[in-house]
C-alpha positions in Angstrom: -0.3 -25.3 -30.3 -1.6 -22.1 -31.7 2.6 -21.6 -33.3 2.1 -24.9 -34.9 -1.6 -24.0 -36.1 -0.3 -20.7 -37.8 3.2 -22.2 -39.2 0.7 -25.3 -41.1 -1.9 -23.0 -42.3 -0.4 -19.3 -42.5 2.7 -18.5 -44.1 4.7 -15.5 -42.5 4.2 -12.3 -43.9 6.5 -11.2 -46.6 7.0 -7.7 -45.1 8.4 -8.0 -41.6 10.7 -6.1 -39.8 13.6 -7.1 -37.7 13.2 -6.2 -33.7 16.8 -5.1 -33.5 16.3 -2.4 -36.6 13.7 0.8 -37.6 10.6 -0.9 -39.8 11.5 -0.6 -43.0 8.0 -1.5 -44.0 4.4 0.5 -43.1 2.5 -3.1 -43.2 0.5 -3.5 -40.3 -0.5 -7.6 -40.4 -3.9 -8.2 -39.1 -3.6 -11.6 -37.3 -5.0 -14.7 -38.8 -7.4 -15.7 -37.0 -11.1 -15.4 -36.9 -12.7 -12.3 -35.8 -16.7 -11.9 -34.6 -18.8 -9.2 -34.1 -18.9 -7.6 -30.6 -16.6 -10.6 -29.9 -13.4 -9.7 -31.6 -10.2 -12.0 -32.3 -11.7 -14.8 -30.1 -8.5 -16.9 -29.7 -7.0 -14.0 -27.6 -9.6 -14.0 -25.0 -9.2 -18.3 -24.5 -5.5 -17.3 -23.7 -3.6 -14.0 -23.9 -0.1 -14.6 -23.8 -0.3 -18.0 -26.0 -2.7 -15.6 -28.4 0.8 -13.3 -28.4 3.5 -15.3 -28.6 1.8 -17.2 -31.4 1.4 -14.0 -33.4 4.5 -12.1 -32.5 6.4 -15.9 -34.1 3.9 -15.6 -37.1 5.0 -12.1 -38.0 8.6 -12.5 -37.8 9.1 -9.3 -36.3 6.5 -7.4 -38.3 3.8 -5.5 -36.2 0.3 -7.0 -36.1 -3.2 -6.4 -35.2 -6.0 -7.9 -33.7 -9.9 -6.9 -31.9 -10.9 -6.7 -28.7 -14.7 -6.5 -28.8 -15.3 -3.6 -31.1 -11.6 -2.0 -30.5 -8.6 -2.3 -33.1 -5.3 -3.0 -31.0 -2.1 -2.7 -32.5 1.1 -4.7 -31.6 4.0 -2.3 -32.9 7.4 -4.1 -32.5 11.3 -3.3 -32.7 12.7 0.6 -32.4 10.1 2.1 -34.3 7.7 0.4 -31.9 9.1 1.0 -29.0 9.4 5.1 -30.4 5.6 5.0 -31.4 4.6 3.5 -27.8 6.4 6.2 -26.2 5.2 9.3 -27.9 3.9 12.3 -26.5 0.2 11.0 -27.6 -0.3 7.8 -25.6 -1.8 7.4 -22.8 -1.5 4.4 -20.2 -5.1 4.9 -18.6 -6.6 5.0 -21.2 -5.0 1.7 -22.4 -5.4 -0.2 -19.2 -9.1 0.6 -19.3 -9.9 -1.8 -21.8 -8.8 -5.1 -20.0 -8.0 -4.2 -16.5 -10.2 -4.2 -13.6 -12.0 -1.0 -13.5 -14.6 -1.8 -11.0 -17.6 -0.3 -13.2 -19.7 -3.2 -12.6 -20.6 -2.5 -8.9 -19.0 1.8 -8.2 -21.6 4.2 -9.5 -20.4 6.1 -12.3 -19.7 10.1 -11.9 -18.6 12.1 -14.5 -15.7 14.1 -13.4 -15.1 17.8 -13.8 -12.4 19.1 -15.8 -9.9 19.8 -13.5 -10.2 15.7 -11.6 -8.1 13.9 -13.6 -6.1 11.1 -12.4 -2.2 12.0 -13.4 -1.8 14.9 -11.0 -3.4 12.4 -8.3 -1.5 8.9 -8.9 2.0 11.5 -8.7 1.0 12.8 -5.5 -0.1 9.5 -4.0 3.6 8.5 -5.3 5.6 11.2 -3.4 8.5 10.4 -1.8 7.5 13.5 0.6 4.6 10.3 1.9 7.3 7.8 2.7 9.4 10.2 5.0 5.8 11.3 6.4 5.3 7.6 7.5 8.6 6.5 7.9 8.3 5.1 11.2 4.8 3.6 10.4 5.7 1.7 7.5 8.7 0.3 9.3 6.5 -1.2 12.1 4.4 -2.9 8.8 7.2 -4.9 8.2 7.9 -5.4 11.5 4.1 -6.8 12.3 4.6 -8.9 9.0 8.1 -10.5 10.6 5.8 -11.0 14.0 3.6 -12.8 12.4 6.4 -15.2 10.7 7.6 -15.9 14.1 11.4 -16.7 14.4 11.2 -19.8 12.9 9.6 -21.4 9.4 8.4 -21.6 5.9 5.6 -19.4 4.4 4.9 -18.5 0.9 7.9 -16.2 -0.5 4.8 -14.7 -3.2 2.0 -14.5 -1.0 3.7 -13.0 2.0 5.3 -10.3 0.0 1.9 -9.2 -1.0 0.7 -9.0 2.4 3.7 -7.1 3.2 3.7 -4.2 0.8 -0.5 -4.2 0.9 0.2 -3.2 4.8 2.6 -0.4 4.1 0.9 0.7 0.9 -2.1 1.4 3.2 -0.8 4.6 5.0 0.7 5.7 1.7 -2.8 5.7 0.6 -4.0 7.6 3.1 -5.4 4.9 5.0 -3.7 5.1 8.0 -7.5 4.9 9.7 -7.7 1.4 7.8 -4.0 0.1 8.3 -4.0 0.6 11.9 -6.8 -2.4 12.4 -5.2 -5.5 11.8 -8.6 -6.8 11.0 -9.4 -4.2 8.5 -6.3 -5.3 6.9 -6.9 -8.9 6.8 -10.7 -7.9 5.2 -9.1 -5.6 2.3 -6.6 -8.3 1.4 -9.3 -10.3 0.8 -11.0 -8.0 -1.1 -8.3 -7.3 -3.1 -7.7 -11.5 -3.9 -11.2 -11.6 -5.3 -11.1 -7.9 -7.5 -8.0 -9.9 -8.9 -9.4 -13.5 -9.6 -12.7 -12.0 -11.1 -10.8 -9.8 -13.7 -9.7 -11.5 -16.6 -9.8 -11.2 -20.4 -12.6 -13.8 -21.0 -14.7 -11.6 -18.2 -15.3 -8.9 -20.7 -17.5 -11.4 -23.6 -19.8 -12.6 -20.9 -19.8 -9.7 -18.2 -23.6 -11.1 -17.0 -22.7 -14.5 -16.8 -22.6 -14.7 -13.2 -19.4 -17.5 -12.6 -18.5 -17.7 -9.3 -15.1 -15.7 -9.4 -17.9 -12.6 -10.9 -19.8 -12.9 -8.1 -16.9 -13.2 -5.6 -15.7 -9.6 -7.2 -19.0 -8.4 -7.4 -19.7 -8.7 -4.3 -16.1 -7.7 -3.0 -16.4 -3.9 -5.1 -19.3 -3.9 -3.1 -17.3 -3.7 0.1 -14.7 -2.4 -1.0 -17.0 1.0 -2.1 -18.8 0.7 1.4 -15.2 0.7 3.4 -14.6 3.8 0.9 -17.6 5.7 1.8 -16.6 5.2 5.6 -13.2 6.0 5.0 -14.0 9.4 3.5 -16.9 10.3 5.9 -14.5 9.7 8.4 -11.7 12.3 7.2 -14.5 14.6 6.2 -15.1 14.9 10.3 -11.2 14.6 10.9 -10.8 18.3 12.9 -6.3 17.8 12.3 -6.3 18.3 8.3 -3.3 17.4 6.9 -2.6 19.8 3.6 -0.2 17.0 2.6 -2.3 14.2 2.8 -3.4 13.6 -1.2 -6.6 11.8 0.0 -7.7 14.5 2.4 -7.0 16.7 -0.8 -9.5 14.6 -3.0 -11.9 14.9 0.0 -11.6 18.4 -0.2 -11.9 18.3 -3.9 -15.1 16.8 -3.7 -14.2 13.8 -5.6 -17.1 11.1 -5.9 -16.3 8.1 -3.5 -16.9 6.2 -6.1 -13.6 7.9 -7.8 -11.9 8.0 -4.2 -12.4 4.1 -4.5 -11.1 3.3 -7.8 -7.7 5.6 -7.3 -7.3 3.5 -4.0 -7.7 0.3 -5.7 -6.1 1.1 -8.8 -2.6 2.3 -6.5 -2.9 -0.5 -4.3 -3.1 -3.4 -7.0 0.2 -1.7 -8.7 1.9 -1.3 -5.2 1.2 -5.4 -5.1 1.8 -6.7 -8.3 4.7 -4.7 -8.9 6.8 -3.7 -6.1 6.2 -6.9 -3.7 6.7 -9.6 -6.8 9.6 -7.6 -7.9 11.1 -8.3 -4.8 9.8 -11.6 -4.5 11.7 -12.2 -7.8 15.0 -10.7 -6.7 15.4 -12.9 -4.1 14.5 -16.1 -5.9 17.6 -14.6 -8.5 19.5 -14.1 -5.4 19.3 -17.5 -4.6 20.1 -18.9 -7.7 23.3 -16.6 -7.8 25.5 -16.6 -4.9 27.6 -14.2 -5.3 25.2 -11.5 -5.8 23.4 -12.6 -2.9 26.6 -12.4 -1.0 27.1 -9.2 -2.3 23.9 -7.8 -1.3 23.9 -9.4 2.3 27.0 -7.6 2.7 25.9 -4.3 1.7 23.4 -4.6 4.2 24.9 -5.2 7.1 27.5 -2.2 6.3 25.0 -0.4 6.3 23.6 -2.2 9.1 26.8 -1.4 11.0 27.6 2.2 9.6 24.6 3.6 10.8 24.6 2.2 14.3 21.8 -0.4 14.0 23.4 -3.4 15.1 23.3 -3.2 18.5 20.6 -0.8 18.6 17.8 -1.1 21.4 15.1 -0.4 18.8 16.1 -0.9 14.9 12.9 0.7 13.8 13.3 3.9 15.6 16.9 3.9 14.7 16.4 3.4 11.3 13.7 6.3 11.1 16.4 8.6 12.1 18.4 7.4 9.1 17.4 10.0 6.1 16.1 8.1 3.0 18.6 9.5 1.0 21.4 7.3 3.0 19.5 4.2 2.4 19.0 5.3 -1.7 22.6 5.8 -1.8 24.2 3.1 0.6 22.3 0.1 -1.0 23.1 0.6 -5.2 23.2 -3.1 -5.6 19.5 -4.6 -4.6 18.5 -1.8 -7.3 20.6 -3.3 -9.8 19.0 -6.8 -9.6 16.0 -5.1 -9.3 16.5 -4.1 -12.4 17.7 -7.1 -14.1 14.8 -8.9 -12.6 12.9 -6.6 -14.5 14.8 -7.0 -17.9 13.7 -10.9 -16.9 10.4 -10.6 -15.9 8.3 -8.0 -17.9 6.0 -9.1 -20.4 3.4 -6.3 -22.8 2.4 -2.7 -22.0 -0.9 -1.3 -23.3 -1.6 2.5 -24.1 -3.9 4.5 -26.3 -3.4 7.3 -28.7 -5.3 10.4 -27.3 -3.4 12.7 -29.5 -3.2 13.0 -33.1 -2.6 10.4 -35.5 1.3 9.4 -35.6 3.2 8.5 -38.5 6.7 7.0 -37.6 9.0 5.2 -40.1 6.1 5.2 -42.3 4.0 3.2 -39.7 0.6 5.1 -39.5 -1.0 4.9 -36.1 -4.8 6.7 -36.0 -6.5 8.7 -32.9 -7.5 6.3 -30.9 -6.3 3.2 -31.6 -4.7 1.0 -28.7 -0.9 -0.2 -28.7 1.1 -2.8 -26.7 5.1 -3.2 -27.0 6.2 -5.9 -25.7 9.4 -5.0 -23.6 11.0 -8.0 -24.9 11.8 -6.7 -28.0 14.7 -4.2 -26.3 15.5 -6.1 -22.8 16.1 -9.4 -25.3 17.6 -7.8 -28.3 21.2 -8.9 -27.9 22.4 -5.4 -29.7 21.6 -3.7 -26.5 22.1 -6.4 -24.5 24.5 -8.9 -25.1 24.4 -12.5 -24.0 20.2 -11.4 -23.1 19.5 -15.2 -21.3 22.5 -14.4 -18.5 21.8 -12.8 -15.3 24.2 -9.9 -15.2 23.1 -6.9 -12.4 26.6 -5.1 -13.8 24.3 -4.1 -17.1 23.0 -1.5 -14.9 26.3 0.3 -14.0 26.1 4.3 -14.6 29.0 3.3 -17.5 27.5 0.0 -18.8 23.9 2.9 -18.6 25.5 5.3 -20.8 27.2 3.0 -23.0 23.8 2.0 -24.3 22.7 5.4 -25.0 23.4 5.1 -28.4 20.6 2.8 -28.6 17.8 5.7 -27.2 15.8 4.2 -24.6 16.7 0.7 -24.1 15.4 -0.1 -20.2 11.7 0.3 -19.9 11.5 -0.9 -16.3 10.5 1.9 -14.6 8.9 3.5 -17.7 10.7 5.8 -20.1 11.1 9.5 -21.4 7.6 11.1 -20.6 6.0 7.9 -19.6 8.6 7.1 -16.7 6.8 6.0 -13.4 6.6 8.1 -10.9 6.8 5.8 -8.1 9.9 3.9 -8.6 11.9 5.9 -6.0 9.4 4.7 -3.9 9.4 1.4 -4.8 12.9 1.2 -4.9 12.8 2.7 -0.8 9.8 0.3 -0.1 11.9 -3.2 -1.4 15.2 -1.5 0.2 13.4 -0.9 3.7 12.0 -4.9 3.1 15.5 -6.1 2.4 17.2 -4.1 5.6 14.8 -5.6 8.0 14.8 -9.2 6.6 18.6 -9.4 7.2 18.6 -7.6 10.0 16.8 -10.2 12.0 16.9 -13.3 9.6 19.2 -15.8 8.1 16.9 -16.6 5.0 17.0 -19.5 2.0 14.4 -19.9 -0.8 12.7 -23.0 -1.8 10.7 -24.8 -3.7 6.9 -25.4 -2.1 8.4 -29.4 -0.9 11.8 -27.4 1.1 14.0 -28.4 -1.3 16.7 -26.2 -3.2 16.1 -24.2 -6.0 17.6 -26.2 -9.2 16.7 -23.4 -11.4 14.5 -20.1 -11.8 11.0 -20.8 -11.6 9.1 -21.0 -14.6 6.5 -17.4 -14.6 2.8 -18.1 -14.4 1.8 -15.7 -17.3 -1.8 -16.1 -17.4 -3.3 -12.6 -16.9 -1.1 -9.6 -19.0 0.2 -6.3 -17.8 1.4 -7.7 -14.5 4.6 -9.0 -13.1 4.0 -12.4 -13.2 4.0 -15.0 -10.1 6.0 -18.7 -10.2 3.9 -21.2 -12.1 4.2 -23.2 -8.9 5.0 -21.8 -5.0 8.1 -20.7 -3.6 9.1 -20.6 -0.2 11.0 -18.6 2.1 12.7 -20.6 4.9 14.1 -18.5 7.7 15.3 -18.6 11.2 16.1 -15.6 13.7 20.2 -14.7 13.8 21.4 -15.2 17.4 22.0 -11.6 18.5 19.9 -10.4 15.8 19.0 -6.2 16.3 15.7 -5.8 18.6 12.5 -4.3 16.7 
């Protein structure tokens, strides 16, 4: 509705610029629609993504801008875009800050000191140094989620995925104290369901209005900082201190709870949102494509057989005794459609310019203005990509890789150039470690939420921005135990 309101009453700019070319023009088009004091560009807080999609078929290609509350956001589009989101000034805290939960309502603020910034301590919460630490442990999380499944049934493909990677994200964190009580778990799940409904764009116009969801998220940070507070007083009196441990560090860093709490939060909603509906989503594409299901099934169990896990008395301490850099190496095509899934599935990124101001192709970006690219505009572009709409894993081959160099960064899955994550080896090992264990004791088909066979991809349920979205409606996982399946 808001396409057909901007066609009738708003012709397209003259200046645009193609997606699949540099911007020929330094026209930034300020959306049509109306824009209030304190408020901002009220039609993009009533909904996001239609507020985008409307705008980005408005401008024809051309970058646009719009308010949120008092700040000036910038949609840059095509190469040059995608070269002025990835310069050395931008900054994807900063960005995130303005819509994403930041838990300010109900954790005391503390200003930090200089040297506590929050780069050095997301990369060594991301170390793959912390997986091979708690190897074993996060093995027997995925075991205790497969328990719980039983060897027979249907639960939510989604849901349960979440659960899963929220349990082994917890010793990762350096909550091995937390992740060991089942309960505990159960509690910060919770927690972690109502952070997430409460935190939406519209939040930010009426933060007092106290709506249910608010409350339930107000009253959840409350928790969740009280569970903090415990954690940390208990690793304060912790005699074994691990040097390694990055939480232990912040302890000893003197760190504000408050601060301790937000980094927690802020790595465990991007282990779930991204790693565990990433693999939710490859094996809903699995599905729907046979032969790369085949083809990853059989991977598996050569490396199932290669390894001597098969007929092993324990899988789980077998498979700790397999280095990590056998299961990177032995297992390239899950990462492939993990990557394809991704060239699917990813919607907008936000930063901000902390630098100076940036002038690209004659677009002029000022300190402090706020970007989003959406990723679209290279994973769709059919010069980088032929045939875009076709599932095709092969497009991540080293010489299908290199072959698109010409194009400069043209994957932003994982990030790119200076702004590549630093947890995708680890995500990659977490979804790898999933996908061993599942075959290893299942056969497995996806479904929709009545059992019956997936006719198509599900359509994405893109109501909040700058997460990999969930299916509009629920798919199941149907599974049964293999006869003669390897022992946990």
């Amino acid at each position: 509705m808001l396409s057909a309101y901007l066609r009738h009453h708003y012709p397209r700019p003259k200046l645009a610029q193609d997606t699949a070319t540099r911007s020929t023009s330094s026209t930034i088009q300020a959306a049509p629609f109306k824009t209030f004091v304190y408020i901002g560009t009220l039609s993009f807080f009533l909904h996001p993504p239609a507020f985008l999609s409307a705008c980005k078929e408005w401008a024809a290609g051309g970058m646009f801008s719009f308010w949120i509350l008092s700040d000036l956001v910038i949609v840059v589009r095509g190469l040059t875009g995608r070269d002025i989101f990835y310069s050395k000034g931008m900054d994807f805290l900063s960005g995130y800050k303005l819509l994403n939960p930041q838990l300010k309502d109900f954790l005391p603020h503390t200003q930090l000191k200089e040297d506590q910034t929050w780069g050095p301590v997301l990369a060594s919460f991301s170390r793959t140094g912390l997986l091979e630490k708690h190897y074993a442990t996060v093995l027997n999380a995925i075991v205790a989620c497969h328990e719980s499944w039983g060897g027979q049934g249907s639960v939510d493909l989604f849901k349960s995925m979440n659960q899963m990677v929220f349990a082994i994200s917890l010793p990762l964190c350096g909550c091995q104290h937390l992740a060991s009580n089942p309960k505990t778990v159960a509690t910060l799940i919770n927690i972690f369901d109502r952070l997430d409904d409460g935190a939406t764009p519209s939040a930010l116009l009426f933060p007092w209005v106290p709506t249910p969801a608010r409350v339930r998220r107000f009253l959840a940070g409350i928790q969740l900082y009280r569970m903090t507070k415990s954690l940390v007083e208990f690793e304060r009196q912790r005699s074994d201190i691990d040097e390694e441990d990055p939480l232990q560090d912040l302890i000893k860093q003197n760190y504000p709870v408050s601060e301790v709490a937000r980094i927690i939060a802020s790595i465990l909603f991007a282990s779930v949102v991204n790693t565990a509906n990433v693999f939710a989503w490859a094996l809903v594409y699995l599905e729907h494509h046979a032969e790369w299901k085949a083809r990853v099934l059989a991977e598996v169990a050569t490396f199932l057989r290669e390894n001597d896990l098969e007929n092993s008395t324990s899988l789980v301490n077998a498979m700790a005794g397999v280095p990590l850099d056998v299961l990177d190496e032995k297992l390239p095509s899950i990462e492939l459609v993990v990557n394809e899934v991704l060239r699917f599935q990813l919607g907008p990124f936000i930063r901000r310019n902390i630098g100076g101001d940036i002038v690209q192709d004659g677009v002029h970006i000022k300190n402090g203005a706020f970007i989003m690219f959406h990723a679209a505009d290279l994973h769709h572009n059919p010069d980088i990509f032929p045939n875009p709409d076709r599932f095709d894993p092969e497009r991540f081959l080293p010489e299908e890789v290199e072959g698109r160099k010409i194009h400069g960064t043209s994957f932003v899955g994982f990030g790119a150039g200076r702004h590549a994550c630093v947890g995708k080896r680890l995500a990659l090992l977490e979804i790898k470690m999933m996908l061993v264990l599942l075959v290893a004791k299942y056969d497995f088909t996806i479904a929709d939420e009545t059992g019956a066979s997936l006719r198509r991809i599900p359509s994405p349920n893109v109501v909040q921005l700058f997460k990999l979205p969930e299916p509009e409606r629920p798919v199941h996982i149907q599974y049964r135990a293999r006869k003669g399946h390897s022992t946990y």
